[in-house]
N, C-alpha and C positions, 0 to 999 in steps of 0.2 A: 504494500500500500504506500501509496506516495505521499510525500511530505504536505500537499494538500489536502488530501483524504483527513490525516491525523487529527490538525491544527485547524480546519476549519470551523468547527460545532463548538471550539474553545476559547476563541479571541475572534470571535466578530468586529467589533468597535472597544473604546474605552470608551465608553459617552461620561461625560461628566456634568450634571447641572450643579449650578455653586446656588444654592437658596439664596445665601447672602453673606457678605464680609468673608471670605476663603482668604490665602495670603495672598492670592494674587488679582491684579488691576486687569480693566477692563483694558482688552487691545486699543491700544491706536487707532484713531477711524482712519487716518491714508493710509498707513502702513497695509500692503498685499502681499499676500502668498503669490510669489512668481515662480515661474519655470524658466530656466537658463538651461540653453544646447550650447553646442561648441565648446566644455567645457575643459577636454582632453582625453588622456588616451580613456577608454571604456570598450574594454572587450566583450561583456555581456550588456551593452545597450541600456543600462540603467538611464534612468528620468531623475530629473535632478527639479527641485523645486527647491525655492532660499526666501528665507524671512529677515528684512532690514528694517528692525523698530526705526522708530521715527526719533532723531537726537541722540544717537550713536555718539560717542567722543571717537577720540581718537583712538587707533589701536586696541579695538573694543573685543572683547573673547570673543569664541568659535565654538557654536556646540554643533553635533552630530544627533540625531534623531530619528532610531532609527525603527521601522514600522514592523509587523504582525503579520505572519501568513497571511493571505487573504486581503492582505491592509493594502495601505498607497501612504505616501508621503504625504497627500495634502488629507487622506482620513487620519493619519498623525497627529499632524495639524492642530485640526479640529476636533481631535478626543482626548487631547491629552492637554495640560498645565503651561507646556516649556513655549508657547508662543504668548502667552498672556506675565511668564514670567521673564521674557526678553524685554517686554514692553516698559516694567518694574526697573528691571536691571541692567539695560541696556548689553544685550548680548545679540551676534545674530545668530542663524537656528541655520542647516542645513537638511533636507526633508529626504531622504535616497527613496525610490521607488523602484523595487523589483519590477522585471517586467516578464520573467517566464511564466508557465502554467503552475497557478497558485498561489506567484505574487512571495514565492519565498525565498529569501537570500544563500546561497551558499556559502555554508561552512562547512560543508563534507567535502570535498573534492582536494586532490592536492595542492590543486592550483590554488586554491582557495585559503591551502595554511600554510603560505609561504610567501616572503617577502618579495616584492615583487613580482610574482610568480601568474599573477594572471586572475583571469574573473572578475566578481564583486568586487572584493576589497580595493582593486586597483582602481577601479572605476568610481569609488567612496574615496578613497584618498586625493585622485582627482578632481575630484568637487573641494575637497579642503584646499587643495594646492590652489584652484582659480580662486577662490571665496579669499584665502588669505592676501594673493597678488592684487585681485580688482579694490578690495576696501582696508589693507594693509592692517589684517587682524594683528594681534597677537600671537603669535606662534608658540609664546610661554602659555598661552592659555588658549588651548584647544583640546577639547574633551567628545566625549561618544555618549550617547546612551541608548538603550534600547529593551523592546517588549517582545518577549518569546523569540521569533523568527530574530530578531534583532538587538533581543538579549544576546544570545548566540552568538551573534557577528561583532556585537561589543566586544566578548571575549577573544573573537577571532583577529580584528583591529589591535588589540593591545597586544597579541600576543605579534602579529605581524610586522605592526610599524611603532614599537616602541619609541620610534625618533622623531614621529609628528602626532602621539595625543600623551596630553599628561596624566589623564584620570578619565576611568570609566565610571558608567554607573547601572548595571546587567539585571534587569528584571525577567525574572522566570528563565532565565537563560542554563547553561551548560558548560564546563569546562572548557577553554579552548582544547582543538582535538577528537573530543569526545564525540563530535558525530564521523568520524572521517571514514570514509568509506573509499574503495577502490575500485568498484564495481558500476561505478557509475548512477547509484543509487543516489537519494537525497536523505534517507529515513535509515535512522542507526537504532533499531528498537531495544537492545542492550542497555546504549545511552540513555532513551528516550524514559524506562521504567524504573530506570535507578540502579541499574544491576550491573554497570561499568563502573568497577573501584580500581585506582591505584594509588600506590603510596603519594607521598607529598613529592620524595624526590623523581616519581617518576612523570608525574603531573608537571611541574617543574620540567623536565627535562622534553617534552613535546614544545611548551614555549619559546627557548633555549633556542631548540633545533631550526624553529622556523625564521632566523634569520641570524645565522650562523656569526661566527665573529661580530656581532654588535656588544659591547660593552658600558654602554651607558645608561643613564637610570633609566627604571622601569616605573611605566606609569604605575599611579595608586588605582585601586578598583575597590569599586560598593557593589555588593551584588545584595536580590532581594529575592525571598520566596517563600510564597502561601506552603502551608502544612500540609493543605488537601488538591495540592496542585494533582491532576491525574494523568497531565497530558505529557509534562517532561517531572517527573516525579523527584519530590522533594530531597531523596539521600544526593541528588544533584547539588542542591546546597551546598553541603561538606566537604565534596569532592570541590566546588568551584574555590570554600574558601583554603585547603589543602591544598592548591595547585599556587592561589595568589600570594597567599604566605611562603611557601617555599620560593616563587620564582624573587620573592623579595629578602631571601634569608631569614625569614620570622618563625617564631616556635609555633605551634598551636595552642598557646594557652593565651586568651586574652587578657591584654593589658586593661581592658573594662567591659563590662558588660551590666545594660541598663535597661529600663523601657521607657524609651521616650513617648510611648502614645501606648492607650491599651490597646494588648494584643500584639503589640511590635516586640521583639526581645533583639538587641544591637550588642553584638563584639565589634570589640576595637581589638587592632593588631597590631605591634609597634608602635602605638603611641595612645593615649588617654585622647588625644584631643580634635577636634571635627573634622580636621584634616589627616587622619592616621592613614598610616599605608595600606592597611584592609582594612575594612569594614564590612560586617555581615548584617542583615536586619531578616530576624524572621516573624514572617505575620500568622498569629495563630488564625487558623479556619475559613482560609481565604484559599481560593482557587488558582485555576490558570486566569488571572482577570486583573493581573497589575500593570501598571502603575495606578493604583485610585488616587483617592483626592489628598494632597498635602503630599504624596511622596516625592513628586516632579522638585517638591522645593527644597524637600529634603535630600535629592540628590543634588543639588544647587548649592544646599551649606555646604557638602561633602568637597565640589569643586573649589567650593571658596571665593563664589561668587556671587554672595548674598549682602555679606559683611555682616551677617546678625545671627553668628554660632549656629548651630546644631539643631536647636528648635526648628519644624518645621512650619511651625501653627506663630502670628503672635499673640503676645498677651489681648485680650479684646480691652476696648475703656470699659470702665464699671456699669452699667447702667443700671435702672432703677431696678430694686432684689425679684424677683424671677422673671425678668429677662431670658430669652436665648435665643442661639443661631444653631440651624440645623446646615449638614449641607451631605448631602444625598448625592450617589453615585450609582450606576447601571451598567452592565456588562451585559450584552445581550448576545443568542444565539438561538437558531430555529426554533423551536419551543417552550428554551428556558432562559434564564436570566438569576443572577445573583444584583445584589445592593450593597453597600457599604453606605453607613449613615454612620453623620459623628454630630452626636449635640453638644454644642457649649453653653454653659451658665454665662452670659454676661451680666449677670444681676452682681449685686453685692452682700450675699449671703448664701451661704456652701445649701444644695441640696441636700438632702440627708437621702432621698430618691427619687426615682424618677418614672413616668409612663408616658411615653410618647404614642399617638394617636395620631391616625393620618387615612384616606380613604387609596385602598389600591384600585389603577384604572379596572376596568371591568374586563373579565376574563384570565387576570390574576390571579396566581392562589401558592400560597407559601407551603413549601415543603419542608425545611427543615432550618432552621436559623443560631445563631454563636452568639454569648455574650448578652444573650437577650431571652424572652420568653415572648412570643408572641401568640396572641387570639384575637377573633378568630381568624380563619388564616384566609379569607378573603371579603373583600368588600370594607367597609371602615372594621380598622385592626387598632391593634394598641400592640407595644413593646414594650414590656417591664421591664427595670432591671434586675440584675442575678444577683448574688450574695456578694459578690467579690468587688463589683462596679457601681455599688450603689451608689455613694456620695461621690457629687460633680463638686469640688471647689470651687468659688468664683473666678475667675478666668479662666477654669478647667475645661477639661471634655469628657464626654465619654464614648465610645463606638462599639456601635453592633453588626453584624450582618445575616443576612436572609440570602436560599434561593428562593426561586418560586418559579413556577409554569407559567405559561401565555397562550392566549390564538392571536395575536399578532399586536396586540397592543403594550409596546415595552415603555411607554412614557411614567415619568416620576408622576407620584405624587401629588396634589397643587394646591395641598398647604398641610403644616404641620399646628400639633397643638402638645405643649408639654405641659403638665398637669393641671390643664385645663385653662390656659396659658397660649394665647397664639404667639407663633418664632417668626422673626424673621426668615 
């Protein structure tokens, strides 16, 4: 079965609605998603679309972004954070668009995990190279990131051109290597299930290899991934942060580990601080369906290209006591769909708990949900919280999530009420 077959029923879109106040600013009204040809050499014909916020300084970063089986650079775009936080942060975005059957990037092939060596990646690095000459980025600050298909090739970029990106940041992604086939296949299902382990130094030593005599530093990489991912299965985790720790000479024992949001648990590796040389973030009970809402930014502190630490979320101002802001996220796919919802108290008095109440559109119906209890499971619902998540602190949050079925209506919500309380 081909790498589309797999990956399609599992990352449709990221759709993201923001209810209200997320960390990130409303786009630019000039500012366009364009498509540039002629960009250089591209053996595999890739589409190149680029984002230039409006008010760029001079020598402004470079991010890479990269899409989703099934996806496009400009459904990137528009389901994900990183164009609304260039806007904030004045960065610009490159969009890569597969263009074979299925829309998916090569990381199996040889050509594929090798410096220079041909395929995608030459034709991604090629977009950096015009993007850096035409608006004289930063070349100390050029970074990757990407979802599933493009997690992958995160790994694949860092491992090949360590001498044009400084840091990655790999959602749902897979060891570089780990899909690599010879057969001309796209689909490594060993990889795909969890069931390819090697040591740290031999993970390590695939990196290495792919671009031989290079000796100089190696990007930092953030990788992220759901517990109940089913598509590239979670022991991929370990294995991604056992290959980035060794190709950086680091032990496996983290230098910290925290939760910066519930349900997130974060190792640092080589260093405590936002910028350490690995970072790992696992999200309990979350699927093949990342990046949601607040990670884009959180791989943005990772880069160091926020200037406001670690946090992904900021503090909200106080507003008057049971205040809140809800912001609701949708992952859809043929039949089903999962949600990722995080309420914050902006009042100024701690919740002691909480029930959020919200009507699902029609044809809805929740199957099973994390972090929360909900009833009933279609039509107006409520979401209590559990023993462990009850108290919201003021400026705190809390987050839950749901699947649930569809006949074809995946729209959010279109209003929230927390204990009887309208949210923003």
């Amino acid at each position: 079965m081909n790498l589309r077959a797999r990956l399609a029923g599992a990352v449709i879109a990221v759709a993201a609605l923001v209810v209200a106040g997320l960390v990130t600013a409303p786009p630019a009204a000039s500012a366009q998603l364009t498509e540039v040809t002629g960009f250089g050499a591209n053996p595999t014909g890739l589409r190149m679309h680029l984002y230039v916020p409006d008010g760029v300084g001079t020598r402004p970063p470079l991010l890479v972004a990269v899409h989703y089986c099934t996806g496009s650079g400009p459904a990137f775009h528009s389901g994900t954070e990183f164009a609304s936080l260039a806007d904030r942060h004045k960065f610009i975005v490159i969009y890569p668009s597969a263009t074979r059957s299925g829309s998916c990037f090569d990381v199996s092939s040889p050509q594929a995990l090798r410096h220079d060596g041909g395929s995608d990646p030459v034709g991604i690095v090629s977009m950096v190279r015009y993007v850096q000459q035409r608006y004289a980025t930063d070349p100390a600050r050029t970074y990757v990131t990407g979802a599933s298909s493009g997690g992958m090739m995160t790994n694949v970029l860092l491992g090949d051109y360590p001498d044009v990106f400084q840091a990655g940041a790999a959602f749902m992604g897979v060891p570089f290597g780990c899909f690599a086939t010879t057969d001309g296949s796209s689909w490594n299902s060993a990889c795909a299930n969890g069931r390819l382990t090697k040591t740290p130094q031999q993970w390590g030593e695939l990196v290495r290899a792919a671009y031989p005599g290079y000796t100089g530093p190696r990007p930092r990489m953030q990788v992220w991934h759901g517990t109940e991912d089913a598509t590239l299965r979670y022991p991929n985790f370990q294995e991604e942060i056992k290959q980035w720790t060794n190709v950086h000479g680091l032990p496996q024992t983290p230098s910290l580990t925290d939760q910066p949001q519930p349900g997130w648990t974060r190792t640092r590796y080589g260093s405590t601080g936002s910028t350490a040389p690995v970072e790992a973030v696992s999200v309990q009970g979350v699927g093949h369906s990342l990046p949601t809402s607040g990670m884009a930014a959180a791989a943005l502190a990772f880069f160091g290209l926020t200037g406001s630490g670690p946090s992904p979320t900021p503090t909200p101002t106080p507003n008057p006591p049971g205040a809140c802001r809800v912001s609701y996220t949708t992952n859809a796919w043929n039949t089903g769909l999962t949600a990722a919802v995080t309420i914050t108290n902006t009042g100024a008095t701690a919740l002691p708990s909480w029930a959020l109440s919200f009507t699902l559109p029609a044809g809805q119906t929740v199957t099973s949900a994390w972090n929360a209890t909900i009833s009933p499971t279609t039509g107006q619902v409520t979401a209590r919280n559990v023993a462990y998540n009850a108290t919201i602190a003021p400026g705190a949050s809390a987050s839950f999530g749901f699947q649930a079925t569809h006949t074809g209506n995946t729209a959010p919500p279109a209003a929230f009420t927390l204990d009887n309380t309208p949210c923003a």
